[in-house]
ZADRENRO-801226 format. One record per residue (C-alpha): residue number from 1; x negated, y negated, z. Coordinates in steps of 0.001 Angstrom, whole numbers, padded with zeros to 6 digits. Layout:
<NUM,<X,Y,Z>>,
...
***
This chain:
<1,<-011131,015036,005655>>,
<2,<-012246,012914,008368>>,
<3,<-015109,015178,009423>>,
<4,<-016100,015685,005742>>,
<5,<-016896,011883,005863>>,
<6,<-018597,012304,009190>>,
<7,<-020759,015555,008425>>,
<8,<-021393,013480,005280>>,
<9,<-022614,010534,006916>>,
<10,<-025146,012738,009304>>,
<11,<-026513,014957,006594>>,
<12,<-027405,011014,004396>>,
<13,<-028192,008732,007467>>,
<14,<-029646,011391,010197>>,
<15,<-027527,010017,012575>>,
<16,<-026148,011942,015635>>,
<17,<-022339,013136,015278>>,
<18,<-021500,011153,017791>>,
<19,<-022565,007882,015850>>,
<20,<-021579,009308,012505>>,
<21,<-018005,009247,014544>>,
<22,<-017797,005998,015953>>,
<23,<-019490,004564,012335>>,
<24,<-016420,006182,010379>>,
<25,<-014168,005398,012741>>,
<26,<-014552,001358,012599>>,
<27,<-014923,001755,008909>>,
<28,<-011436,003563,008354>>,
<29,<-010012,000895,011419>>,
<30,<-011120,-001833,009307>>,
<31,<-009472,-000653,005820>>,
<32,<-005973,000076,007990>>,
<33,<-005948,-003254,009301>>,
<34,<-007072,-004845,005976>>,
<35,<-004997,-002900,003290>>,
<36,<-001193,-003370,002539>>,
<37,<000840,-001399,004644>>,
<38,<001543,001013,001691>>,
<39,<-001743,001474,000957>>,
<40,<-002904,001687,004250>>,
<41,<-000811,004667,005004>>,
<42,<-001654,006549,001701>>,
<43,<-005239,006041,003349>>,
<44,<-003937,007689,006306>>,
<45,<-002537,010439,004641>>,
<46,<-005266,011591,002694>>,
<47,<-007726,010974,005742>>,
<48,<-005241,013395,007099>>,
<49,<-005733,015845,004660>>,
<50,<-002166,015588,003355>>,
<51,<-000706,014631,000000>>,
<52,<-000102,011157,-000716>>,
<53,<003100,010057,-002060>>,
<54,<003181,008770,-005674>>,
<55,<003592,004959,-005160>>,
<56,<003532,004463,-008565>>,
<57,<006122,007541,-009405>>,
<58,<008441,005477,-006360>>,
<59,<008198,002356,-008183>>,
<60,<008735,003452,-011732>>,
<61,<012214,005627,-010544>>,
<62,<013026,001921,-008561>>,
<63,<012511,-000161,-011622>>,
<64,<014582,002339,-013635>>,
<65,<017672,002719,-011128>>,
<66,<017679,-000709,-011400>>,
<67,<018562,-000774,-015081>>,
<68,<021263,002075,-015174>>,
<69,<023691,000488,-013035>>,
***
């Protein structure tokens, strides 16, 4: 996914790949460091081209353990 936002960035800005990369890079830095951890690693995972958990899903089955006990 990472080098769909790069090739993106290119084909809009005409930048070289090489700037593209370092551009994308501090951009996707930035949000990690900025987001909640939770969020920052759903960022991560989809960056990664993986599926990101349901954090919403987690939270709803959390909430509703916590009423059938």
């Amino acid at each position: 996914m990472l080098d769909k936002i790069i090739n993106k960035v290119v084909q809009k800005t005409g930048i070289s790949q090489e700037h593209a990369a370092a551009a994308v890079t501090t951009v996707v830095d930035f949000l990690k460091n900025k987001l909640p951890a939770p969020m920052a690693s759903q960022l991560e995972a989809i960056l990664n081209g993986e599926e990101p958990s349901d954090l919403l899903g987690s939270a709803k089955e959390k909430i509703a353990s916590l009423f059938k006990k």
